[in-house]
N, C-alpha and C positions, 0 to 999 in steps of 0.2 A: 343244264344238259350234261347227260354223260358221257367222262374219256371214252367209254368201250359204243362201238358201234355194233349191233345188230347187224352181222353180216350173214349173205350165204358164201358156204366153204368158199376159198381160192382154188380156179379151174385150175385143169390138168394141163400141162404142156400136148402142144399140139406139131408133130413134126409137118412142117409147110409143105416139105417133096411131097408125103405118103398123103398127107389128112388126117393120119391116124393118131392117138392119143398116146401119151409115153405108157400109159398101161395097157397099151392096145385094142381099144375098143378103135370100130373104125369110120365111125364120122368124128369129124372139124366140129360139131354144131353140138351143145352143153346146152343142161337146162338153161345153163347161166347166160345162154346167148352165144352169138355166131363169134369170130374173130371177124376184127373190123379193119381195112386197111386208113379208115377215118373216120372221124366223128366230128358234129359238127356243133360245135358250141352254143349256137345261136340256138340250137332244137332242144338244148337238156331242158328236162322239167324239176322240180321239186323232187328230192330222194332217189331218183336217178343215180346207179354208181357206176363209174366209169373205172375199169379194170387197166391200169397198165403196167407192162411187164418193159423194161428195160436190159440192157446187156448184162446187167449184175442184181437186179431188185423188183420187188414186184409189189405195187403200189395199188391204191382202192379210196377213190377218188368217190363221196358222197355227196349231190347239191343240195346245198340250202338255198340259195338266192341264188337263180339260171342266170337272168340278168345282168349278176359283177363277177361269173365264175367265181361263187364263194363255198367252201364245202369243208368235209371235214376228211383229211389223206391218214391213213394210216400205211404201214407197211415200208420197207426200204428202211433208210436213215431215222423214220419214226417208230420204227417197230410197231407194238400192238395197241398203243398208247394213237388216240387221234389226236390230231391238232387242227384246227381251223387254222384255213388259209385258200389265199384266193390262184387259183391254176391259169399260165397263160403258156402258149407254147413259144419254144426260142427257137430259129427266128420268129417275129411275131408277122403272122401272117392278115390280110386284110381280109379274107374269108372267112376269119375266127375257123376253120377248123384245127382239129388235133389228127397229125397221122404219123403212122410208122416214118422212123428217118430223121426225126424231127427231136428235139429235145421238150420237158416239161419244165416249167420253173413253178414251185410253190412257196407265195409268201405268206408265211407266219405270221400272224397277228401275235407279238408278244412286246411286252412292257421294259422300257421308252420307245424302243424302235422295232419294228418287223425283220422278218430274216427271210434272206432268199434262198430254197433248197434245188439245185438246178441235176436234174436227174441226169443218166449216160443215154446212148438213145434209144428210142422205142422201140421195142421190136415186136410186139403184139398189143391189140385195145380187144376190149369189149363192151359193149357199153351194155348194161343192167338195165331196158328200161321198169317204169313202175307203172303201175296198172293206171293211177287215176292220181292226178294233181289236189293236193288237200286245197281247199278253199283256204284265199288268203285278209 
């Protein structure tokens, strides 16, 4: 598999008061998808990216396996480079959602031990969905 993901562009900032876009266009709503005050873990499908923006970084969350929250993050501390790793939010909630407020932790599958990259907190989602789940 490769480091680079196939992404679409990173959305545009979205002012919360107005709705309007830092470039000023003025809907909230991108091709990329709405802004999400949650997303619910248990619904991602296969290639699914979940957009999150933090107080300092803005991250791009791709699923491979819905089931172990497993994907590949690029953006923030990883720069443009992905890395596989599995997404759970801090605190860890019994609803498996992700929502604004709330911290991300991703750990890194890397050789002997994994690493845990624990984001500031969220201040915006969107989640990417994908048209149709490849057969597995």
């Amino acid at each position: 598999m490769s480091r680079r993901l196939n992404l679409i562009s990173l959305p545009e900032r979205v002012n919360r008061t107005t709705g309007k876009l830092s470039s000023g266009s003025r809907s909230s709503y991108r091709q990329s998808g709405p802004l999400a005050t949650e997303i619910a873990l248990d619904q991602l499908r296969v290639n699914d990216q979940v957009v999150i923006r933090t107080a300092y970084s803005t991250y791009i969350f791709q699923v491979i396996d819905p089931s172990k929250h497993l994907g590949m993050v690029i953006g923030g501390v990883f720069g443009d480079y992905a890395a596989r790793a599995y997404l759970e939010v801090a605190p860890i909630t019994r609803d498996h959602r992700l929502r604004t407020g709330v911290r991300v932790c991703f750990y890194v599958e890397s050789n002997p031990w994994g690493k845990r990259v624990t984001t500031s907190v969220v201040t915006e989602l969107i989640h990417r969905r994908t048209g149709t789940e490849p057969p597995r």
